[in-house]
C-alpha positions as CSV (number, residue, x, y, z in Angstrom):
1,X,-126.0,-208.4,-57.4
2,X,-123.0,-210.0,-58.1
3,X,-120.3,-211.2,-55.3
4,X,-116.8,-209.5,-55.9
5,X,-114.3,-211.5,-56.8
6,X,-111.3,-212.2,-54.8
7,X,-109.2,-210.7,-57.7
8,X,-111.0,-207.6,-58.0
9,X,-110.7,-206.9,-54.1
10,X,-106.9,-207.2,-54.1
11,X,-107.1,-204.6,-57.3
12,X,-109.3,-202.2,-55.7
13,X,-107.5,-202.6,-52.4
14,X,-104.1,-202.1,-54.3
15,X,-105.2,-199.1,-55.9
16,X,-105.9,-197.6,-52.5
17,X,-102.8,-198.2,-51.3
18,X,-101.2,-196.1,-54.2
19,X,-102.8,-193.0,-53.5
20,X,-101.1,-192.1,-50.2
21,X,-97.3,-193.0,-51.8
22,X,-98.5,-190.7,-55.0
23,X,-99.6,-187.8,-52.8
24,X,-96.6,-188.4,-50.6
25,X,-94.9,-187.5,-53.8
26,X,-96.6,-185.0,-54.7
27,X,-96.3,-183.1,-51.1
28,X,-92.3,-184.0,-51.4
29,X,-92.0,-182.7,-55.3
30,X,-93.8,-179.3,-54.2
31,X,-91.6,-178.9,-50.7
32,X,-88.5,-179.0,-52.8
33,X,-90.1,-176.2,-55.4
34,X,-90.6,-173.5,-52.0
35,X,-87.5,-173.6,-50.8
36,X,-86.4,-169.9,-49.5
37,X,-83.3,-168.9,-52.0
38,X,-81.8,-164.9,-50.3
39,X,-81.7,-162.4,-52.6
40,X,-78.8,-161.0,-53.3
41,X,-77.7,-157.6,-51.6
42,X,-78.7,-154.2,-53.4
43,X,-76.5,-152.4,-55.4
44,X,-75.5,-148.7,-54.6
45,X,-73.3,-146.4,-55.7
46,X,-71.0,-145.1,-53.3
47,X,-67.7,-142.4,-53.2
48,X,-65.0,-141.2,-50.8
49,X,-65.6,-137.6,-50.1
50,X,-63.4,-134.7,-51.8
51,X,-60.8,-133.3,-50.0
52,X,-59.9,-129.6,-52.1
53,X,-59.4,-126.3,-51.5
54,X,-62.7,-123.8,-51.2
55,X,-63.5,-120.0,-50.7
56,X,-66.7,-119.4,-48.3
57,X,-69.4,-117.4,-49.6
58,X,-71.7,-114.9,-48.0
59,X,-75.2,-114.8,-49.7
60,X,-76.7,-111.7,-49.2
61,X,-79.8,-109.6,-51.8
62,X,-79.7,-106.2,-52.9
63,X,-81.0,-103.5,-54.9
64,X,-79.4,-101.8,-57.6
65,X,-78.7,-97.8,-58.0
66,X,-77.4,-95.2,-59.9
67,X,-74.2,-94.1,-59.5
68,X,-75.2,-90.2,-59.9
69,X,-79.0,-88.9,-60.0
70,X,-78.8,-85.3,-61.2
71,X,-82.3,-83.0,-60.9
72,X,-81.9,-80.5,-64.5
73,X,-83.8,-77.3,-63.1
74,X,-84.1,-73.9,-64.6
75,X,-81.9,-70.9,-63.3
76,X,-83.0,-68.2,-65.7
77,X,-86.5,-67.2,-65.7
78,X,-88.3,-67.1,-69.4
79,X,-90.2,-69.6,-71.7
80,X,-89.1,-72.6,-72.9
81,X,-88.6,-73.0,-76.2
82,X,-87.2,-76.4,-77.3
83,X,-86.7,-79.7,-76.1
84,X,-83.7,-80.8,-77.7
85,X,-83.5,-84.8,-76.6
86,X,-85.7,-88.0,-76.0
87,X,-87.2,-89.2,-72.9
88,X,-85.4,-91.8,-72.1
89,X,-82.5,-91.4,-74.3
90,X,-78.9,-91.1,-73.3
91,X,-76.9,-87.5,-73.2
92,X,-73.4,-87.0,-73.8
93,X,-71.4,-84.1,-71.6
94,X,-72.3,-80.6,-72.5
95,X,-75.0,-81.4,-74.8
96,X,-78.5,-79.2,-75.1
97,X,-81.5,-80.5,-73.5
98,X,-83.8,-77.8,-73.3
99,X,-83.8,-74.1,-74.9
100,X,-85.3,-71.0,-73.4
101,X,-85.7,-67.5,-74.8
102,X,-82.2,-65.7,-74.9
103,X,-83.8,-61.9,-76.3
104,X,-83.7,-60.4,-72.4
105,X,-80.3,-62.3,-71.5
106,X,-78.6,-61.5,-75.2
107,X,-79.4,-58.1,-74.9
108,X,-78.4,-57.9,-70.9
109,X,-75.0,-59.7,-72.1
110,X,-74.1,-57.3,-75.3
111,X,-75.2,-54.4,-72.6
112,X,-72.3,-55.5,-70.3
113,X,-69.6,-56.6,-72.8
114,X,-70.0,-52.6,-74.0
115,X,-69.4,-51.5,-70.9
116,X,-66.4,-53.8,-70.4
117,X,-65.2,-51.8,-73.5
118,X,-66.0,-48.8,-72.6
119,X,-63.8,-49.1,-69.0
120,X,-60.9,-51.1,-71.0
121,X,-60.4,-47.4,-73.0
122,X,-60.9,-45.7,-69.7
123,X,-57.9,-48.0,-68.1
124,X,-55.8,-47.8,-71.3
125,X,-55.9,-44.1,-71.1
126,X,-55.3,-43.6,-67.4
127,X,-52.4,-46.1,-68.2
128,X,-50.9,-43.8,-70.6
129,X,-51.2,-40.8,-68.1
130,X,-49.9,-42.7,-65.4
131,X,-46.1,-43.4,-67.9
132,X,-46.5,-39.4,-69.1
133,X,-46.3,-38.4,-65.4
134,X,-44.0,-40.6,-64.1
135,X,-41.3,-39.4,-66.6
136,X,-42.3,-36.1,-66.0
137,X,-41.7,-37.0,-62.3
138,X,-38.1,-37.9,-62.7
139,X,-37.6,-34.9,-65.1
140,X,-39.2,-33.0,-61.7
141,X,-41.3,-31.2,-64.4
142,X,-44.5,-32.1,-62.1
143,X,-44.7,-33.1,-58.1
144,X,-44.2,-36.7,-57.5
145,X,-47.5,-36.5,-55.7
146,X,-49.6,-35.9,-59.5
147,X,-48.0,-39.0,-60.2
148,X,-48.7,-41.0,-57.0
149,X,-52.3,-39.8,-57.9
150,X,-52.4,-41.1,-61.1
151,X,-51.2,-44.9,-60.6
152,X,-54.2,-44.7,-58.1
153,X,-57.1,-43.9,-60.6
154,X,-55.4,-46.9,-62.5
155,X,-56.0,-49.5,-59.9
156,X,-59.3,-48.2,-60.1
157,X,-60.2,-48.4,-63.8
158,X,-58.4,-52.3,-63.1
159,X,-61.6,-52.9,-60.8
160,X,-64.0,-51.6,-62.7
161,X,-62.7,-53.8,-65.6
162,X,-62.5,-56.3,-63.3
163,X,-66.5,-56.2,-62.6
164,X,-67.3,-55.8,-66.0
165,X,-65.4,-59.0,-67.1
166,X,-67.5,-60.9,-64.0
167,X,-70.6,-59.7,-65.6
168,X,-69.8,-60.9,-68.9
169,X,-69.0,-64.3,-67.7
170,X,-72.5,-64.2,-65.4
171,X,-74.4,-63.2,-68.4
172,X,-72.8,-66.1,-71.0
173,X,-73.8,-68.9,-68.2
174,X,-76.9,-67.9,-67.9
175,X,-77.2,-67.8,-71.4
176,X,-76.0,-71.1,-72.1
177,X,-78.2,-72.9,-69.1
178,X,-80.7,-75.0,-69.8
179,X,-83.6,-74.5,-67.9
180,X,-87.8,-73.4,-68.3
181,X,-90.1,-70.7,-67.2
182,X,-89.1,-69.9,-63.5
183,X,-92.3,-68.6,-61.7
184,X,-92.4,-64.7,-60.4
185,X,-91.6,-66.4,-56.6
186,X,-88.3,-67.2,-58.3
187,X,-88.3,-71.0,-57.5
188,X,-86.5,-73.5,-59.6
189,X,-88.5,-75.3,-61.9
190,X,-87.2,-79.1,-62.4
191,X,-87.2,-80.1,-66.0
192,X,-85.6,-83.4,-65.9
193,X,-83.7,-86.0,-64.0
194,X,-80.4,-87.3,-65.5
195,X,-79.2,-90.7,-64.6
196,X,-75.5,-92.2,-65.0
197,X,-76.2,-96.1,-64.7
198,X,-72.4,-97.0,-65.9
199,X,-70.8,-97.4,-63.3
200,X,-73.6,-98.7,-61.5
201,X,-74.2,-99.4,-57.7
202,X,-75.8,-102.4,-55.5
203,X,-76.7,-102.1,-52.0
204,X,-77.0,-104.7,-49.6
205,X,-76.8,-105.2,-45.9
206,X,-74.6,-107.0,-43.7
207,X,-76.9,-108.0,-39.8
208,X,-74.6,-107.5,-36.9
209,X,-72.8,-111.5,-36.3
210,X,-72.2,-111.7,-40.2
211,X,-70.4,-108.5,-40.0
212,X,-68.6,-109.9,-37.2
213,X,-68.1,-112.8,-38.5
214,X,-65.8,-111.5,-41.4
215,X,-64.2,-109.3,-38.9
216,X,-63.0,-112.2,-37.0
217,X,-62.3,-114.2,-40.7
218,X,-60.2,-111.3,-41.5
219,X,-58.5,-111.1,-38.7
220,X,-57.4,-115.1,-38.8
221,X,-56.1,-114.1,-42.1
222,X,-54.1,-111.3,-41.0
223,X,-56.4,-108.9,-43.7
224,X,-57.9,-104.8,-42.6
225,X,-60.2,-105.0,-40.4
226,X,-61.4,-101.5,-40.4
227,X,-64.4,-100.4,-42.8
228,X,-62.6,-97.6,-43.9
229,X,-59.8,-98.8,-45.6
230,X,-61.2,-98.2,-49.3
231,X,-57.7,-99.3,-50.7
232,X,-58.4,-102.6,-49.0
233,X,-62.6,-103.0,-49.9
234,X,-62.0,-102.2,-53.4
235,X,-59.6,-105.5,-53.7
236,X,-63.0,-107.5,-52.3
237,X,-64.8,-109.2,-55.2
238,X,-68.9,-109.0,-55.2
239,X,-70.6,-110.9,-57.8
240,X,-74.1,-110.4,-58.5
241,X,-76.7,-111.9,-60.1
242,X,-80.5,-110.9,-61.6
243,X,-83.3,-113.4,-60.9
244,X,-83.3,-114.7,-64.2
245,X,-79.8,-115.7,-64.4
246,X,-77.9,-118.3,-63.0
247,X,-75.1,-118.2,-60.7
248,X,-73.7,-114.5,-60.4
249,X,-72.1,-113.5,-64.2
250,X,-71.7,-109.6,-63.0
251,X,-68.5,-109.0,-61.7
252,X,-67.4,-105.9,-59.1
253,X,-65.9,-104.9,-55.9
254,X,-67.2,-103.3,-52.6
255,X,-66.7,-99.7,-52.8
256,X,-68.2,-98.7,-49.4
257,X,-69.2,-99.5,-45.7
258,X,-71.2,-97.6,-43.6
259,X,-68.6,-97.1,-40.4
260,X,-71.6,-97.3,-38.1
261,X,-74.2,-100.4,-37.5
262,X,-78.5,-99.0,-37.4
263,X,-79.5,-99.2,-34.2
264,X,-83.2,-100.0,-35.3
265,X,-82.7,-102.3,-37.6
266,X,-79.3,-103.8,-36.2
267,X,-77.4,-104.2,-40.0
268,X,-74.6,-102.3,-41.8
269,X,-75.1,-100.4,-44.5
270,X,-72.8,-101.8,-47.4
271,X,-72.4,-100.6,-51.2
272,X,-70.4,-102.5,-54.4
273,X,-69.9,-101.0,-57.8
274,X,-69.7,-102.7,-61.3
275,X,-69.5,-101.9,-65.2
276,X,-72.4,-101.5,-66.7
277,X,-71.2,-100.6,-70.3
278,X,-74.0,-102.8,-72.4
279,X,-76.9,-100.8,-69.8
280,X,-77.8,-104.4,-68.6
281,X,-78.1,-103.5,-65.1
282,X,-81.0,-100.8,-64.2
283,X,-81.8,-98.9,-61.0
284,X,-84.1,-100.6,-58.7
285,X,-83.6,-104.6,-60.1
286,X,-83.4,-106.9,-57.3
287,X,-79.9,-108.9,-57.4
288,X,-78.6,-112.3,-55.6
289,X,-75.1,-110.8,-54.2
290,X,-72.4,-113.4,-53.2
291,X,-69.2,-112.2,-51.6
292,X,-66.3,-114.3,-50.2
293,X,-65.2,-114.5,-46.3
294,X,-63.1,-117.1,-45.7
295,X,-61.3,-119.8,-46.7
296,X,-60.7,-123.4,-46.5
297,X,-57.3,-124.9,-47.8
298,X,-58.8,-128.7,-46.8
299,X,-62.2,-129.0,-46.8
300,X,-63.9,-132.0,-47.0
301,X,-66.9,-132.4,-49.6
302,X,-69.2,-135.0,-50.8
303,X,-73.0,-134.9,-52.8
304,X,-74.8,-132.6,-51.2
305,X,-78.0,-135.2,-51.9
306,X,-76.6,-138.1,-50.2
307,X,-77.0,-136.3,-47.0
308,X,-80.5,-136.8,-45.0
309,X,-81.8,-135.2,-41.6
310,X,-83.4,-136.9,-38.8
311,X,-84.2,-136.0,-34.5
312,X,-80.5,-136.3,-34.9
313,X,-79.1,-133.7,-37.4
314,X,-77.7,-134.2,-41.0
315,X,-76.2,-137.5,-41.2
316,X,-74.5,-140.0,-44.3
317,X,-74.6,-142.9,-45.0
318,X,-71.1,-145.0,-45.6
319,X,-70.4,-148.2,-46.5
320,X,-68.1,-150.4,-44.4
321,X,-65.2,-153.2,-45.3
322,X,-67.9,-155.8,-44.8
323,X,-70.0,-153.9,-47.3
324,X,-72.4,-153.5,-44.1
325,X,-74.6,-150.0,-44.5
326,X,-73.7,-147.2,-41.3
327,X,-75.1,-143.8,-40.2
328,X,-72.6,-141.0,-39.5
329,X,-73.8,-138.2,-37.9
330,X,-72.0,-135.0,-39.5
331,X,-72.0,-131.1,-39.2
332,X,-72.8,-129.2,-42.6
333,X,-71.0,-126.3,-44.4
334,X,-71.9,-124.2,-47.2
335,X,-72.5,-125.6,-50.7
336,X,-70.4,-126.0,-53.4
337,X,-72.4,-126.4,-56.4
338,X,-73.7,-129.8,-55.9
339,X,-71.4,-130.7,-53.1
340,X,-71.2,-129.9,-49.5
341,X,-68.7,-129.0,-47.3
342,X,-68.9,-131.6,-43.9
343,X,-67.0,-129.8,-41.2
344,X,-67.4,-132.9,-39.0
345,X,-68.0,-136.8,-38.3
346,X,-66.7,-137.5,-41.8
347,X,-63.4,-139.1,-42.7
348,X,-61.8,-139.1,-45.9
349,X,-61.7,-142.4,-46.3
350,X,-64.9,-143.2,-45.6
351,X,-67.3,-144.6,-48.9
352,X,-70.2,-142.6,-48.7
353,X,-74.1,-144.0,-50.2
354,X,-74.1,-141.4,-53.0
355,X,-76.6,-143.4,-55.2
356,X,-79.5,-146.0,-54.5
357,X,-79.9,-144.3,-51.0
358,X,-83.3,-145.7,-51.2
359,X,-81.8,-149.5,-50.6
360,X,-79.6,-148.8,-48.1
361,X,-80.5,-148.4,-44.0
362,X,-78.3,-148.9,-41.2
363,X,-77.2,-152.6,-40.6
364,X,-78.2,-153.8,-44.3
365,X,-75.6,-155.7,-46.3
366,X,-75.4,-154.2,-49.9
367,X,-73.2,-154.7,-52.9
368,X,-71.3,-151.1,-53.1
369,X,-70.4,-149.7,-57.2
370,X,-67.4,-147.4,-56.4
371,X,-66.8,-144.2,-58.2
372,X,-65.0,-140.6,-57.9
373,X,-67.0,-137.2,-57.1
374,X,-66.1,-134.3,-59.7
375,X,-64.0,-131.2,-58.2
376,X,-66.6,-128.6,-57.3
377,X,-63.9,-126.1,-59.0
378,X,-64.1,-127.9,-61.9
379,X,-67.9,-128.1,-62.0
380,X,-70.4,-126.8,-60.3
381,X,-73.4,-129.2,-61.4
382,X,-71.1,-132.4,-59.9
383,X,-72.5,-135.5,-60.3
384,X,-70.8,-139.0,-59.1
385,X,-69.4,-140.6,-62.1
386,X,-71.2,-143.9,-62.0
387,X,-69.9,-146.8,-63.9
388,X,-72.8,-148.9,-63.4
389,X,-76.4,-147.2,-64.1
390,X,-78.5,-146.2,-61.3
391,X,-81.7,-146.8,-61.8
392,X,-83.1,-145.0,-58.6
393,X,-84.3,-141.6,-59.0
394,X,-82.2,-138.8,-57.4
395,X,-84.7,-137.7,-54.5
396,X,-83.2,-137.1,-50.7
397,X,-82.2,-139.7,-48.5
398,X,-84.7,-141.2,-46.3
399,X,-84.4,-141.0,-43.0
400,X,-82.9,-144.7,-41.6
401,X,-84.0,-144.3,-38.1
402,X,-86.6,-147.1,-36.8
403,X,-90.0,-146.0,-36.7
């Protein structure tokens, strides 16, 4: 083995002493690269509530009915013989729907027009008497009393022509019913039912505190408060609508109220009426029924999914001056398409979290894109106009509050 050289020990020695200021380097280049750089503060999309005129609602279901059901039964007895219409198929006024033999009730009506006849000659001739002997009555060819006598028997042949001409006109209904084979018991046979579907009706019912409800509405407004002013109901609009439809395209007004609430059921009994000339409406659908009750000259809207619920109630959240994210607890109203009306703890100048709800929670700092809420009057699927693209999905706010 071979003694190091002095030279090659200082090399070695020097090399050593290059590692630590190489990884001191090294530890100093990678510190700089892990420095902690914020992010920036998420975007969301926020509007000032609307402030706009609204009409409340009341949302109710019903049922729809005819406006007149009419049973057809038979008043004649006899044997039908023709069915002069289609199941099913409408029927004008005065038209034949069923014929039954006429021989018995043809020859029972030419028996009575003859004897009409027959007492019409009698009365004509006890007429002619009657003049004869009156003039001989002033001539005193006869005693006044054969005359008195005579205008009597007249009045009497008037009677019996009188009866006879009721016969006739008994005989000629009966003739011209419609009707079938009436057992020997005499008890009316039901051939058909008729049903007039134009107009047609809805019922609905009203439960005891929303009928007092629009009584007390009505009476704010200075309207009738009575149920039996029809003048009045018939001015209310009703809209309806079928369970395939949207919204409520079928337009009428109430047409009746029951003036007395069931005791065993605790509602009132109320009834609307509505064209029905294309036969679009049958008895017995089920129908959504919307009628107004009130009315708000400044209500206060905003996106009806931009309000959450927690322990708390239904709050929104707003964006303040310092773009910092806040919770305000508010009372709900009824909807207006895809608004809400916020009857309290909103102000209209506040910038309500309408989109990217998901980024925002009480206390965060966020970068707010504003926009303008679409009248509800105007349209009823309102969206916030957004002029930046929000990426989130539309689901329902999250509830904020710490867990």
């Amino acid at each position: 083995m071979q003694p190091l050289s002095r030279s090659s020990g200082k090399s070695r020695l020097a090399g050593l002493a290059a590692l630590p200021a190489v990884a001191a380097l090294a530890l100093a280049g990678c510190g700089a690269r892990n420095t902690f750089v914020a992010p920036p503060p998420p975007k969301v999309v926020v509007a000032q509530p609307l402030q706009q005129p609204v009409t409340l609602f009341l949302y109710l279901t019903g049922n729809t009915a005819p406006f007149r059901t009419t049973n057809l039964v038979a008043r004649v007895q006899g044997y039908l013989e023709s069915i002069d219409y289609q199941d099913g198929a409408a029927v004008k006024k005065g038209a034949q729907l069923f014929g039954i033999e006429r021989d018995i009730y043809q020859a029972t009506l030419d028996q009575t027009k003859a004897q009409l006849a027959k007492d019409q000659a009698v009365l004509g001739e006890a007429q002619v008497d009657l003049t004869r002997y009156q003039t001989l009555a002033k001539q005193q060819s006869i005693a006044l009393q054969q005359a008195q006598d005579q205008e009597f028997v007249v009045q009497q042949d008037k009677a019996t022509v009188g009866v006879d001409q009721a016969n006739v006109d008994t005989a000629t209904n009966h003739q011209v019913d419609i009707g079938n084979l009436v057992g020997a018991s005499g008890i009316a046979t039901t051939l058909a039912t008729i049903v007039q579907i134009d107009p047609i009706y809805v019922y609905f019912t009203l439960s005891e505190p929303q009928y007092l409800a629009v009584r007390r509405n009505n009476a704010k407004a200075g309207l009738p408060t009575s149920s039996t002013d029809l003048k009045y109901l018939a001015t209310i609009p009703i809209e309806i609508g079928l369970q395939d439809e949207e919204g409520y395209p079928h337009k009428g007004h109430l047409d009746y109220v029951s003036p007395q609430v069931d005791p065993s059921t605790g509602t009132l009994a109320v009834r609307a009426i509505f064209e029905n000339k294309d036969n679009a409406l049958l008895p017995g659908l089920f129908v959504r029924v919307r009628g107004p009750v009130g009315h708000q000259d400044k209500a206060l809207l905003t996106q009806d999914q931009a309000i959450g619920t927690s322990q708390e109630g239904s709050y929104v959240l707003v964006v303040g001056a310092d773009n910092v994210v806040q919770r305000k607890i508010v009372k709900t109203g009824q909807t207006q398409g895809q608004l809400r009306i916020i009857e309290s703890g909103l102000d209209p100048g506040d910038w309500v979290v309408t989109g990217g709800v998901q980024r925002a929670f009480p206390g965060a700092k966020v970068e707010p894109q504003r926009t303008e809420l679409k009248s509800a009057a105007a349209d009823q699927s309102s969206d916030a106009k957004t002029s930046a693209a929000d990426p989130t999905p539309k689901t329902s706010a999250p509830d904020p509050t710490p867990k």
